[in-house]
C-alpha positions as CSV (number, residue, x, y, z in Angstrom):
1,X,4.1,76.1,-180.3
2,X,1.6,75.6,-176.9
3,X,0.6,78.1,-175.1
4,X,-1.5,75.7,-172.3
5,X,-2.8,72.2,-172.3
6,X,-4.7,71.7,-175.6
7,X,-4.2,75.7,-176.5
8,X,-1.6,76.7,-179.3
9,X,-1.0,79.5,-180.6
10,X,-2.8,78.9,-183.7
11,X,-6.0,78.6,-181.3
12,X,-5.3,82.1,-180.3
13,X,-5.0,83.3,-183.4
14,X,-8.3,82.1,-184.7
15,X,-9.9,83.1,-181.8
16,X,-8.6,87.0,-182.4
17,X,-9.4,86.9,-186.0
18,X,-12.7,85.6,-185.5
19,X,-13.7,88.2,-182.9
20,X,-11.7,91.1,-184.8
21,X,-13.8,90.2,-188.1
22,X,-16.6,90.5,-186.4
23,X,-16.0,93.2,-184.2
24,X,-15.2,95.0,-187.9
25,X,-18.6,93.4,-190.0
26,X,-20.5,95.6,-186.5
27,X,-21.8,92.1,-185.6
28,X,-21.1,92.8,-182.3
29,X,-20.1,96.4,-180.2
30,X,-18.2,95.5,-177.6
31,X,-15.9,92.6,-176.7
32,X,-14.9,91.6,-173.5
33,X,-12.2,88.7,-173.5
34,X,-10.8,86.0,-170.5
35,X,-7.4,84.5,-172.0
36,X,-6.0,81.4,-169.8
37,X,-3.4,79.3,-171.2
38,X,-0.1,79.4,-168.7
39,X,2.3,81.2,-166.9
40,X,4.8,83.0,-167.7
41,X,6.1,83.2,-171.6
42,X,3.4,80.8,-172.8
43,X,0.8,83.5,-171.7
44,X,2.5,86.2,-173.1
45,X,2.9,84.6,-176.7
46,X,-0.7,83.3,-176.3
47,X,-2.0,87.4,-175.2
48,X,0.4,88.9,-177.8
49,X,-0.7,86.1,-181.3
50,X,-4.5,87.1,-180.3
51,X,-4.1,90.6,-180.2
52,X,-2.2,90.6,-183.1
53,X,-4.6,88.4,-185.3
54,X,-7.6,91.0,-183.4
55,X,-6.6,94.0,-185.1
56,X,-5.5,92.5,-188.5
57,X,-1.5,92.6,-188.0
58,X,-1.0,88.7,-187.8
59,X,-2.8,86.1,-190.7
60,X,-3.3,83.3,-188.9
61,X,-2.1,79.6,-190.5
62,X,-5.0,77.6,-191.5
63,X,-5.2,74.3,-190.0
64,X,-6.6,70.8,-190.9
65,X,-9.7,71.9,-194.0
66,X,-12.6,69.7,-193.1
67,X,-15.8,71.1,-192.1
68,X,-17.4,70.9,-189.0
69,X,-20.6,67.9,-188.7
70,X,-23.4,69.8,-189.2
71,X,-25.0,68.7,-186.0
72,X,-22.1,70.3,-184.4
73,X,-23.0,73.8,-186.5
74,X,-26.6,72.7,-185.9
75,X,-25.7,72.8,-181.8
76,X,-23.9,75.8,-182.0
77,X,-26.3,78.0,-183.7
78,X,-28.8,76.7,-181.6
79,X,-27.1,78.1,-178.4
80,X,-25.3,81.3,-180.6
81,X,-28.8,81.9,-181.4
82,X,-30.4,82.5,-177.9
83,X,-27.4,85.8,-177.0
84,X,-26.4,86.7,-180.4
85,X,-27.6,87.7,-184.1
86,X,-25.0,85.7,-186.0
87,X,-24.7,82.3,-187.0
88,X,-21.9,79.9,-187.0
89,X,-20.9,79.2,-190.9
């Protein structure tokens, strides 16, 4: 279901249980979070899946199974790299 152009709710749930894992692991101390994504109901569902899959109480569907190019990882840690002590996997 969408929550926004090119945003699903799947997106928001990755996104929470991304930043809730590491927020857990003490990779990071703090987390400040922007969500956009629409108006009305599809910014509530879009708020609501994310803080769900944040603090464990929603498992979030896995999508599509292929890796990332590793220049794209290779990018990514490159910039990750510069603010933060973690890499991409």
């Amino acid at each position: 279901m969408g929550c926004g152009e090119g945003v699903t709710e799947e997106t928001y749930c990755s996104y929470g249980e991304l930043l809730g894992r590491l927020l857990l692991e003490g990779r990071v101390r703090a987390l400040i979070t922007v969500l956009e994504g629409g108006y009305g109901d599809n910014l509530r569902r879009g708020i609501r899946v994310y803080s769900e899959a944040l603090i464990g109480l929603r498992e979030c569907r896995r999508v599509g199974g292929r890796a990332p190019p590793s220049s794209v990882v290779r990018g990514l840690n490159s910039v990750v790299s510069r603010y933060w002590s973690f890499e991409v996997a």
